[in-house]
N, C-alpha and C positions, 0 to 999 in steps of 0.2 A: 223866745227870740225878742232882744228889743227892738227900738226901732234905728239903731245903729246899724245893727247887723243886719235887718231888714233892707237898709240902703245901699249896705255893701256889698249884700248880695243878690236879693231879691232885683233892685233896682240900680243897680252899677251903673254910676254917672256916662262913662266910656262908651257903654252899651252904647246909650244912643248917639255919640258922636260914629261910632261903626257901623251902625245901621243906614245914620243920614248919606256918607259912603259908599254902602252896600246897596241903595235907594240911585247915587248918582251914578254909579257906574252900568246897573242896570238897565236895559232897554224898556220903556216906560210899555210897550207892546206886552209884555209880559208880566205887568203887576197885575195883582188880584186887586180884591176890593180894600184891601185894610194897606196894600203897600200904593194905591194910588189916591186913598183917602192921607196917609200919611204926607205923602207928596204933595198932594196940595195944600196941605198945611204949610208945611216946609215952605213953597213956591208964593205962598202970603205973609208970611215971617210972620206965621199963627203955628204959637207954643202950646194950645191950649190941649194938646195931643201928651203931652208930657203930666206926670205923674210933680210938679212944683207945690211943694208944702200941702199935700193933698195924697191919702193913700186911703183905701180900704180898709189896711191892714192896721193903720194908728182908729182907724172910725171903730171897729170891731172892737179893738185892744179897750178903750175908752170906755165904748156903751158897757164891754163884759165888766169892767171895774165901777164903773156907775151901776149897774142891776145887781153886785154884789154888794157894793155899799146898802141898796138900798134891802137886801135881803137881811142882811146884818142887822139894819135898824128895826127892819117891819119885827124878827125874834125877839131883840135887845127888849122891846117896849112890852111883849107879851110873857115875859118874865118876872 
């Protein structure tokens, strides 16, 4: 999976406009910890809850392409 399809579906932009929604129609009496920690983000017009040019999934992708490069080389040179 690249990291296209990683956002189209993994992280579908939409998602979180339907959640901010699903956050304001809800009765703040009944969030748990992670929908009133979100809340309060939202209520400081703090994004930093959002997944923006930042994923797990590209860090992972990267490091495993970097320790293969570097496997490659560490052979190539013992040959």
């Amino acid at each position: 999976m690249g990291f296209q399809e990683h956002i189209e579906f993994e992280h579908y932009m939409w998602n979180y406009i339907y959640y901010y929604a699903y956050l304001k129609h809800k009765d703040e009496n009944d969030f748990n910890g992670n929908k009133f920690y979100i809340q309060s983000k939202i209520d400081l017009k703090d994004i930093s809850w959002m997944p923006i040019k930042r994923a797990r999934f590209a860090k992972e992708e990267i490091e495993g392409q970097q320790n293969l490069g570097s496997y490659w080389n560490q052979n190539e040179s013992h040959e």
